[in-house]
N, C-alpha and C positions, 0 to 999 in steps of 0.2 A: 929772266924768264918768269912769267908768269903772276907779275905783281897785278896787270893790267886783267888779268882773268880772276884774280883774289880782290881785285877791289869792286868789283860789279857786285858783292857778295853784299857789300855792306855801305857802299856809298854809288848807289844804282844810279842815282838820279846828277849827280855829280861827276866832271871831265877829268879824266886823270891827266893833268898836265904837269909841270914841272914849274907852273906860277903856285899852283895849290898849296898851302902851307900844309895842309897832310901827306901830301907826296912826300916833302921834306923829311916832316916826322919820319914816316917811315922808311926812308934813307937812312935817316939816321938811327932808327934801330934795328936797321939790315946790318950795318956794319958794328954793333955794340954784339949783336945777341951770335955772329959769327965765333967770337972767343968760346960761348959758353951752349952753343949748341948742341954740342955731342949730352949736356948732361940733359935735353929735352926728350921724354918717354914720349915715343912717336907712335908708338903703336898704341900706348894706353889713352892719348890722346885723339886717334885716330877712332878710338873705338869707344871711349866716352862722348867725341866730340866737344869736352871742357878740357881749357887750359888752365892751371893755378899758379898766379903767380904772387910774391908775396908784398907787399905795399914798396919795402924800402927800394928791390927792384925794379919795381915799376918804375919807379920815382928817377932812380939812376938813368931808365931807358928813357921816360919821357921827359922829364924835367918838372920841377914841383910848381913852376911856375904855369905852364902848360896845362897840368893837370888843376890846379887851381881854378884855372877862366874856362878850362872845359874838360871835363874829363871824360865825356861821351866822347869826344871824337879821340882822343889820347887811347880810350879802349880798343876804340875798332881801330884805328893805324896797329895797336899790337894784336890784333883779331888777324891782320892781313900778311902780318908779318910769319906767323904759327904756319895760317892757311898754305902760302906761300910755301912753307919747308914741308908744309905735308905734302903738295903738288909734286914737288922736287923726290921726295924719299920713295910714295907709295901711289904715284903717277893719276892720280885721283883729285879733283880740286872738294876740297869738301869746309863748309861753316861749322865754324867751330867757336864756343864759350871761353871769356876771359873772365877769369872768377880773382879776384881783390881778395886775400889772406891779410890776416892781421894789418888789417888799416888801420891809423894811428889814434888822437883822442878821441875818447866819449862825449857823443854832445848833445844836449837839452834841445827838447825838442822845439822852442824857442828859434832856434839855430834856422830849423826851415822857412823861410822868409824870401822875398823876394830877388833882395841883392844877393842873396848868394845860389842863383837859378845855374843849373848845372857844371857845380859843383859835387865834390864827394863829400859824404856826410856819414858817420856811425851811430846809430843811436840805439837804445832797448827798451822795448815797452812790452805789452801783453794784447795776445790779439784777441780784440771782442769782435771781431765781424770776418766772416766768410764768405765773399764772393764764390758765385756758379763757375764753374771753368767755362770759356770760352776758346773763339781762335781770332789770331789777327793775320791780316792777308795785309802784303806789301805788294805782293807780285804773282800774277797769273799766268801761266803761258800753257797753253792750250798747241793743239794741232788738230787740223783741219782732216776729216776722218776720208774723205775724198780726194783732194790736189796732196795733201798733207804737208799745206802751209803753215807755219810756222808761226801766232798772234798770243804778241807779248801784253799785257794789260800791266800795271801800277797804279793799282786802285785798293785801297779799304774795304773794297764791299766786295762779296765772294758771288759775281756774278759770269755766267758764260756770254762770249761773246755773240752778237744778233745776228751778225751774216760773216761769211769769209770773206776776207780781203783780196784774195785772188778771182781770178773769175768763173772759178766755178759757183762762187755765192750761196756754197752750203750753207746749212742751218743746224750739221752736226760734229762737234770737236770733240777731243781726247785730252783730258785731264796730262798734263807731263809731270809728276811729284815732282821728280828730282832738279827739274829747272825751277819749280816754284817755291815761293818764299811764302810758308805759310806756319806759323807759328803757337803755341796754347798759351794763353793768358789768364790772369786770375787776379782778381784785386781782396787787400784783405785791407779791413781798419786796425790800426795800432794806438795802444791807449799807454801812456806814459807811465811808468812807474812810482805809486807813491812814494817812495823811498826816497828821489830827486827831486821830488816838488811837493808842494802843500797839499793837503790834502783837497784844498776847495779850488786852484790852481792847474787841473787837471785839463792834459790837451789831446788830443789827435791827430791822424793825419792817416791819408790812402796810402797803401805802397802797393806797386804792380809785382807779381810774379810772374816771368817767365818760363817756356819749357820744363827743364825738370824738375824746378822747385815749385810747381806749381801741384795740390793736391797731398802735399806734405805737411800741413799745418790741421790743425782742429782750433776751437775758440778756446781760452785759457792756455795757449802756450804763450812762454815769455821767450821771446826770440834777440837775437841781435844782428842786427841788419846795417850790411854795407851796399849805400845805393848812391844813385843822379838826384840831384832835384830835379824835378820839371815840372810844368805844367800841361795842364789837361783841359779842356774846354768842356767847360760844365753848363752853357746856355749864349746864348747869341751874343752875350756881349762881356762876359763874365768868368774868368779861368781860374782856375784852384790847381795850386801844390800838390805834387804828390813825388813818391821816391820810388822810381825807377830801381826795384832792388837789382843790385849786382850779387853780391852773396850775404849767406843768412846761416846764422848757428843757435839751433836749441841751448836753451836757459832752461830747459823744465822744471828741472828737480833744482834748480840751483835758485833758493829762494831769500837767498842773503842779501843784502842792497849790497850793486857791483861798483858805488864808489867806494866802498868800505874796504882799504886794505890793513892786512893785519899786521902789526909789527912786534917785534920783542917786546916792549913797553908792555906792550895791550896783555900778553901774555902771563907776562909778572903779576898784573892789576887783576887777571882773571884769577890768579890760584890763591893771592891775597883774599878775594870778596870767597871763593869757595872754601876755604878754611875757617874765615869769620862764624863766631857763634850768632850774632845777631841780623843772619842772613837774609830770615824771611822778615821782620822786621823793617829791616832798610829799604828792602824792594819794595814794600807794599810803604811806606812813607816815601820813598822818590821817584817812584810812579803814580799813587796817588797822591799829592800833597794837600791838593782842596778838601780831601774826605776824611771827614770823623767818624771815628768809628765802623764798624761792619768789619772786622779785622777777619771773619772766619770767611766772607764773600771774597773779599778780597783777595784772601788766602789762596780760594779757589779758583780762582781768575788767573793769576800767578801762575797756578799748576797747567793752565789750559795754553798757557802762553808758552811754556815748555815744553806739553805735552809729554804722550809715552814712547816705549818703544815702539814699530814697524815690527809687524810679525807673519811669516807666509806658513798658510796651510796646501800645501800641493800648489793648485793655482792662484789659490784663493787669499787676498788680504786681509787682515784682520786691522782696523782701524787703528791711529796710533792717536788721533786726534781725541780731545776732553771737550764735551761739550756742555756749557753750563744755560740754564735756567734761574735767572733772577724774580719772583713773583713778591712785589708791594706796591702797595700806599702811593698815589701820585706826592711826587714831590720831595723825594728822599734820596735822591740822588741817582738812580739807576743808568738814567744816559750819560751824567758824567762818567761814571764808571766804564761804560761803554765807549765813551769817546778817549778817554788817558789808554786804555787798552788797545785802542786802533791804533794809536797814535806810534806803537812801538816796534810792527811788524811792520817789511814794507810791502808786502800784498796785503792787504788791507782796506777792507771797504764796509762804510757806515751807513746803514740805511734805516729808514723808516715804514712800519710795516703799513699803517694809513698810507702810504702813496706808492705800495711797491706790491706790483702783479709776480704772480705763479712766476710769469714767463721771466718777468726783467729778474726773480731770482735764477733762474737757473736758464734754459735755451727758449730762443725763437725762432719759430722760420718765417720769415716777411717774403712773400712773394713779389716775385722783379716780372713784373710788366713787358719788359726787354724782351729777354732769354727766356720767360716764364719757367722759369727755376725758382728755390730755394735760397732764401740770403739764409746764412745760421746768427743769430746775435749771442752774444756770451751774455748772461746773467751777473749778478753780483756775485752767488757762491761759485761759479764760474771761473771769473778772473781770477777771485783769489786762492786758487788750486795751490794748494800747499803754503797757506797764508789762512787769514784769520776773516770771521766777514762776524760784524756786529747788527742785531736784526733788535732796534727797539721799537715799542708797541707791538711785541710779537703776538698780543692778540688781537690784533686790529688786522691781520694777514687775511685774506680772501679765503686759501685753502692749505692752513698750516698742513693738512697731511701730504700733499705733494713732495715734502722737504723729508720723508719717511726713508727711500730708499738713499739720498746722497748723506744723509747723518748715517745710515748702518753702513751703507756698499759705497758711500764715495763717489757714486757715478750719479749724473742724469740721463737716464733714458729719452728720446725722441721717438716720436712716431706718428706722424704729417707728411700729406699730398705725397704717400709714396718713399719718403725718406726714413729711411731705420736706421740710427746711429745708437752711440753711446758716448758720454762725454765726459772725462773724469772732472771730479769737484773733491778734489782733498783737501777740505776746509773746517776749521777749526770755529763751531756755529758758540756767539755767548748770547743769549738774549734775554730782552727782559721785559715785563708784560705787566698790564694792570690786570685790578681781580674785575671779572665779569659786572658786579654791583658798581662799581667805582668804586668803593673801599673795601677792605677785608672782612669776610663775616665770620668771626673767629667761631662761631658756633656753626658749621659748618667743614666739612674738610676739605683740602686743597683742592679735590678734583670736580668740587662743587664751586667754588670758587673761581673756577676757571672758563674759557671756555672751550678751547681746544681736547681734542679726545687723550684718551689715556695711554695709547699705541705713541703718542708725541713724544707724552714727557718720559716714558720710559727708554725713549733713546739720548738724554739727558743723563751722561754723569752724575753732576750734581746739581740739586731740585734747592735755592733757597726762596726762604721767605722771611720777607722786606717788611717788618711793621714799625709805625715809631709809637713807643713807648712814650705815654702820660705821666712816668712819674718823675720830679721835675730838680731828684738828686743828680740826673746824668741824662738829661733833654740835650740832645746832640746839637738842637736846629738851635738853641736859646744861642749856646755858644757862636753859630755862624753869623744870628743877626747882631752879636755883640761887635763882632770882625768888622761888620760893614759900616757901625755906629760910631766907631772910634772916631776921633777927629784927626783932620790932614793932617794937623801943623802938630802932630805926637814925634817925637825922633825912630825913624823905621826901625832901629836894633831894640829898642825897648817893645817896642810896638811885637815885633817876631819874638821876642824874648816870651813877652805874656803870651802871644797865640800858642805857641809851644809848650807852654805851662799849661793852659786851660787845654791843649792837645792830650797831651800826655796824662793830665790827670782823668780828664774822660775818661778815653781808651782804658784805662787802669781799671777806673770803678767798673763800666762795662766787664770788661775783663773777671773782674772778681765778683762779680754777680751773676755772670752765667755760665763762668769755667774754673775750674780748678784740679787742673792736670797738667800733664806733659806740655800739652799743644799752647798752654797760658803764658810760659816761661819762654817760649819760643818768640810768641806775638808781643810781649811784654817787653824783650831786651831793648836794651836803647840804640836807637837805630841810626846809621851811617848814610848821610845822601850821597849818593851818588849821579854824576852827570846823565842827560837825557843818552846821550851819545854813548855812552860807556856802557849804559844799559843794552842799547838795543844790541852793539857787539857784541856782547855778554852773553844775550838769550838768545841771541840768530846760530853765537859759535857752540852752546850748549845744543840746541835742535839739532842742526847739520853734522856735529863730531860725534857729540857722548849720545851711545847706544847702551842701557843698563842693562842687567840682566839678574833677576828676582834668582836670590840665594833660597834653599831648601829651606831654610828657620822662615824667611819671610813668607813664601809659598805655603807653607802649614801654616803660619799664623793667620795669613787672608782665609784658608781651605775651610780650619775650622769657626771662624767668625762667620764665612759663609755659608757654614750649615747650623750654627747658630741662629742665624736670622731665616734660615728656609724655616725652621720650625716653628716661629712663632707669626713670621711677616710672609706675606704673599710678592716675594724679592723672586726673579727671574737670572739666569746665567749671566745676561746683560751686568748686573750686578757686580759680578764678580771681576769679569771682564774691565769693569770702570774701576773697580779696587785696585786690580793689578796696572794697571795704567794710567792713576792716580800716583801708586808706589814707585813708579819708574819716573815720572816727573819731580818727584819731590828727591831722589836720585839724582836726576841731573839739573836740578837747581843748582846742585852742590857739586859739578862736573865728576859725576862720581860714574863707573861702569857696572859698579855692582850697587845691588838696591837690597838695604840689610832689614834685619826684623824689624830694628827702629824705626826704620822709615814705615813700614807698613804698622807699627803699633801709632806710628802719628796721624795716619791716614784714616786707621780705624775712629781711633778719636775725632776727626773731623767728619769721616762721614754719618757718625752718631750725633756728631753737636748740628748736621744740617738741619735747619728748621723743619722741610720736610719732613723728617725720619720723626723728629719731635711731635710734628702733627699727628702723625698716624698713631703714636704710641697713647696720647693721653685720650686714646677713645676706648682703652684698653681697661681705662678705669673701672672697679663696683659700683663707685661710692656716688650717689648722686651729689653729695654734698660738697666732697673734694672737686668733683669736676665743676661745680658751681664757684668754688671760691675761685680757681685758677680763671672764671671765665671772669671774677670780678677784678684781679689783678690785672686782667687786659680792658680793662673800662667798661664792663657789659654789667650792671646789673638791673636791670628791667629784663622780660620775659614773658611772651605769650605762654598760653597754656598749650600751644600746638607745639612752641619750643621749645617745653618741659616735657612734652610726651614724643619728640624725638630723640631729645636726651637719653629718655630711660628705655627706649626702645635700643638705642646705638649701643648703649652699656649692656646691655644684654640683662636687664633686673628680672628677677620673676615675678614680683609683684606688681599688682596692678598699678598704670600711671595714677589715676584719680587718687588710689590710698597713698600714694608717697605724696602725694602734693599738699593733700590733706596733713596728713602728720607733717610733714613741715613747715605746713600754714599754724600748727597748733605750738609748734616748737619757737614758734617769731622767726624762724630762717627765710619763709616765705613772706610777705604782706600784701594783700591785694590792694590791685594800684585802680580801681574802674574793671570794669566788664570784658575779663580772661585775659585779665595781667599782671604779676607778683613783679616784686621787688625783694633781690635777696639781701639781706642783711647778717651780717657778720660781726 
């Protein structure tokens, strides 16, 4: 009873006979799912209208071979089979959802291809595109509002019928729901996860959502999707793939690459590298190995990669994310830096600010022609929601302050043709910029230098500055074209023997020429490489487990350094807020829960040695003389007379520009070079 009234449900257009190879099927799992009937929840079935069943049973009822060459129809035979015992139990014929639980491997998206056209597939990626909700219509059946004949339609298009079939030849019918097959549709894009493929190897693909998982997603969720292959008819003679999802499980917060499993092994190797003294050393040599020098960027890169702790105010989140600022010199490395750091998160996305809009970083809405709706497209800080997004030529950006409220709140706002959203972007921004002139104009300060507003960089952690240095004891770049100069046929182990020598020595001199404290001994140890692979499990299981938490001695040491610097620097709360969140990452570099004074007495040391902090301090100067020599130690000594009388304006001198110029012209410190320009000498 009642197979023949359950299968009109789902194979309408098809004879139920007993040649049908689904008929069979479902013979054969009328008599299998008899045993285990009684443990089916009829009623919660009845009243979700979804049945869940888990892969291996499936597999048992329909056969894997079955499900192999087609699993669409393998679903709906166990669609008919449920329908059926609801018919039986609650005397109701009612459609109901088979939903696929733990379906077996993970597969690259690769995988969807032709031959294997419906077929079952698993895959996880991150959704950048949002389809309009829609409806799709199999089946119309209407009733004639006069004879009240009975005109069945099976058509695609949600039309009423032009006249009655009977003879009365009305022209007015009645909608029947409950006979009609009329269902909500949604297509989204899914983009592959950098964590399983190369970075430049990135793919896509449509998946359709049905009924209730339809209106469930926003852009930047990372989902995991069990669907059909099929195709879809994209123009008159042309079809594209797409995955008919069957079921789908959020990955949101779960931002670990999901081939990564973790083992004892890994374990042991983690609390080895988090006990080592020479910890930040090793990271910052086997993550960058191409970069000379910059140990204190580095440093800070590191931190951002780790981030702070996640902290709730009532509703309200407090970012945990470090956001760094790199400003130098074309040509000193700042997008390698950029790119070794992408390299190791797997939400992760590298952009260039010359070819990258408002929109493509954060939301679009593209207007559909069709439906005349709203497509949504995810941006780059988008995808990478709880991942990392690298932005170089960050001042080549159209309108760096658009990027204002997702660095402080985390979110993008929308608001187009009627749609008001909000879209989370918890993303961890490093970027890095030229100076406005095209090189640095050390007589000048950073914010002069720049071009973007001062609202920007204050939402910047930490602000450095990238110059290279003329003096030709510890010239970084001399050493790089030494590297390239070498000859082939040298033997590789002597060849890395000397890079590491000329490495090490570098970094050293650097090292003792612009620090000499805590943080030198740190950077200084001799450093441990560690595997690409070992790394990035390292810093994904440090993010995701160790949460620190800032002990009383550390809290008063950041409290009063920060009112230290209120008195004399125009520093904002923001400030304080990056200290404490700098401190918690350098905590859980070291898988540590609690974050001691040391850590924040090391943090203070680095946010004193950022070059920014440096900048702003030596304007602080009296001396016009001092601040003259420090400009000749950075290569400037030539000097307009307008350049001198901003000098001594910046310094705050009471005397007048013309007399100190003079008296320095008299002393030989000035020499006039031509008509209103000295040359300092020393």
């Amino acid at each position: 009873m009642g197979t023949t009234e359950s299968w009109s449900l789902y194979f309408n257009q098809d004879e139920y006979t007993h040649f049908n190879q689904n008929v069979e099927m479902i013979e054969s799992m009328q008599s299998k799912i008899k045993q285990c009937k009684h443990r089916i929840d009829v009623e919660g079935v009845a009243q979700t209208k979804i049945f869940e069943i888990e892969y291996a049973a499936f597999v048992d009822f329909s056969g894997e071979k079955q499900i192999k060459e087609n699993a669409e129809n393998c679903i709906k035979c166990m669609a008919v089979v449920i329908s059926d015992i609801l018919l039986v139990c609650r005397k109701r014929l009612t459609k109901i959802t088979v939903r696929i639980k733990n379906y077996g491997e993970l597969m690259p998206f690769a995988y969807v291809k032709s031959e294997n056209i419906y077929s079952l597939v698993k895959i996880e990626g991150t959704v950048c595109r949002i389809g309009p909700k829609k409806i799709e219509v199999s089946k119309l059946v209407f009733e004639c509002d006069k004879c009240e004949e009975i005109i069945t339609i099976c058509t695609s298009e949600y039309k009423y019928p032009s006249k009655c079939l009977g003879n009365c030849k009305s022209k007015f019918f009645r909608l029947l729901k409950d006979s009609t097959a009329i269902r909500d549709y949604q297509v989204i894009k899914l983009q592959e996860l950098t964590s399983n493929i190369e970075l430049d190897a990135q793919k896509m693909i449509d998946c359709v959502l049905y009924d209730d998982l339809v209106g469930t997603l926003v852009p930047g969720d990372v989902i995991q999707v069990v669907g059909v292959i099929k195709t879809q008819l994209e123009n008159e003679a042309m079809y594209k793939l797409v995955i008919e999802v069957n079921s789908l499980a959020h990955l949101k917060n779960k931002v670990t690459p999901f081939n990564f499993n973790y083992e004892e092994p890994d374990f042991s190797k983690f609390i080895e590298i988090a006990k080592s003294t020479n910890i930040i050393s090793s990271f910052i040599k086997s993550l960058f190995p191409e970069i000379y020098g910059n140990e204190l960027i580095l440093f800070g890169i590191l931190l951002s990669l780790f981030r702070g702790t996640i902290k709730y105010c009532g509703e309200s989140v407090i970012r945990p994310d470090i956001h760094i600022l790199i400003v130098g010199d074309p040509g000193l490395g700042k997008s390698k830096m950029l790119l070794n750091a992408c390299s190791l998160l797997p939400k992760s996305t590298f952009v260039c600010g010359n070819f990258t809009t408002t929109a493509g970083l954060t939301v679009s809405l593209t207007h559909d022609p069709v439906s005349n709706d709203y497509v949504a497209d995810a941006g780059a800080l988008v995808i990478s929601d709880n991942g990392l997004c690298c932005i170089d030529e960050f001042d080549k950006l159209e309108n760096p302050t658009s990027l204002l409220e997702v660095m402080e709140d985390q979110m993008v706002s929308v608001a187009k043709g009627g749609v008001v959203c909000k879209v989370p972007a918890r993303t961890t921004i490093i970027a890095a910029a030229n100076p406005k002139f095209g090189h640095y104009d050390v007589s000048k300060k950073i914010k002069e230098n720049i071009k973007f507003k001062e609202q920007v960089i204050s939402r910047f952690d930490l602000v450095y500055l990238l110059l290279e240095n003329v003096n030709e004891e510890y010239n970084v770049s001399e050493n790089i074209i030494k590297k390239f100069r070498r000859n082939k046929g040298t033997i590789e182990e002597s060849q890395k023997n000397r890079e590491n020598a000329v490495c090490t020595k570098t970094k050293d001199n650097l090292i003792d020429l612009i620090r000499n404290d805590n943080l030198s001994h740190l950077l200084k140890a001799g450093p441990t490489i560690y595997e690409q692979e070992l790394l990035k499990k390292y810093v994904l299981y440090a993010r995701n487990v160790v949460n620190p938490v800032l002990t009383t001695e550390a809290k008063s040491k950041l409290q009063n350094y920060y009112l230290k610097l209120r008195k004399n620097e125009n520093i904002t709360i923001r400030d304080l807020e990056s200290l404490m969140r700098l401190t918690e990452a350098k905590a859980k570099m070291e898988l540590r829960n609690i974050a001691s004074k040391r850590d924040a007495e090391i943090i203070i040391q680095l946010y004193e040695k950022t070059l920014f902090k440096e900048r702003e301090k030596t304007f602080k100067k009296t001396d016009l003389l001092e601040y003259l020599k420090e400009m000749s130690t950075r290569g400037q000594n030539v000097f307009s007379t307008e350049e001198l009388n901003s000098f001594v304006e910046k310094l705050g001198l009471k005397k007048p520009a013309e007399q100190i110029i003079s008296n320095m012209n008299n002393q030989g410190y000035l020499i006039k070079k031509g008509r209103n320009r000295y040359e300092f000498r020393y």
